[in-house]
Steps between C-alpha positions, in 0.01 A plus 500: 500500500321162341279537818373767468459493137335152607250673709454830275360217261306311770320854576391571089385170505283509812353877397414335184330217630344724784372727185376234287289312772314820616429580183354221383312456812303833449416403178390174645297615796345799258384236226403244744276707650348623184482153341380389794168740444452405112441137654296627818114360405332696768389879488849701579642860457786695594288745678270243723744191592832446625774395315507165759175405357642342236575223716266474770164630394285621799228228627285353383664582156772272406831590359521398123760189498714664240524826622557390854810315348636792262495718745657282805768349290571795335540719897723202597745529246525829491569483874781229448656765228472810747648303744810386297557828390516686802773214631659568136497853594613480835828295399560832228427767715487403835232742590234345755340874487348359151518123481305381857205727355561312176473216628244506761272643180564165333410340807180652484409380184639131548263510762244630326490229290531234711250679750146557293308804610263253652780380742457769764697667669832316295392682180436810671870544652653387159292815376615721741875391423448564161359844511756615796802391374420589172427844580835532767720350201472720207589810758789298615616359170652886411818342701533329197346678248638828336345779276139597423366134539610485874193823611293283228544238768422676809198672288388133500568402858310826591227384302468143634510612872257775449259245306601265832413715814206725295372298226216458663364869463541423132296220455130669476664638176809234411279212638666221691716345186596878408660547814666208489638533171584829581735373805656135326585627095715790647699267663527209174617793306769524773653186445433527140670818511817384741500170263551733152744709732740229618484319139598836344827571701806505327740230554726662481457654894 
């Protein structure tokens, strides 16, 4: 009986943990990006550059100093955090259906801060990991997920994947950093949204 009380406990702990690290690490990535643009001293929109920019300027413009470091530190952190939580959330719910995407999306962004866009073809992959995984793990987070919130999810996976394999005919009109705003924030507001999930379950269960 104390066993499994013991690890009843161990679980609520872990989901909280799980909840509060993604959390906080959309919030991070999602103001580190934007803070990283109020310090960007070149010319730079949401419509005409990539989000990557921000730390590896294409030649023969160099990357602002402070920007470059906002936005790397900020990527690797939040890929520590994503990381943890998905081995948080593995140890609760034992459900590799929803953490290996989880984690292989923090991956991707741990790498994408250690990797600049100017390392080629590093930065690239870390990219790709990002976008794939974090369109594959809001569909397979409705294991987990219950209600309204889990077709939010899959709305957002949809949305991410499509943006991934036909962004491209979008980008006469959504220009390059359209599109890819259009495929990454769907999948922040994932974790964001799994994070606010996981913190609000009752303790009771």
């Amino acid at each position: 009986m104390n066993a499994t009380v013991t690890r009843t406990t161990n679980e609520k702990i872990s989901i909280s943990i799980s909840g509060l690290l993604l959390f906080l690490a959309g919030f991070l990535i999602f103001m580190g990006i934007i803070t990283g643009e109020i310090f960007y001293t070149l010319p730079f929109t949401t419509r005409a550059n990539y989000i990557s920019e921000l730390a590896a300027a294409f030649p023969p413009n160099p990357t602002p100093q402070i920007s470059a470091a906002i936005f790397n530190i900020t990527m690797i952190i939040a890929g520590l955090m994503i990381i943890a939580a998905s081995y948080f959330l593995q140890i609760a719910r034992r459900k590799l259906l929803v953490t290996i995407p989880l984690g292989i999306f923090g991956l991707g962004f741990l790498g994408v801060g250690i990797f600049p866009g100017d390392v080629a073809p590093y930065h690239i992959i870390f990219a790709l990991l990002i976008f794939l995984a974090g369109g594959i793990g809001p569909i397979t987070s409705y294991k987990i997920v219950s209600g309204p919130l889990r077709y939010i999810f899959i709305c957002f996976g949809a949305i991410a994947l499509f943006f991934l394999f036909f962004g491209k005919f979008f980008i006469p009109s959504l220009g390059v950093g359209g599109q890819e705003r259009w495929l990454l924030y769907p999948e922040v507001f994932w974790i964001m949204g799994l994070g606010g999930y996981l913190l609000g379950l009752r303790m009771d269960k």
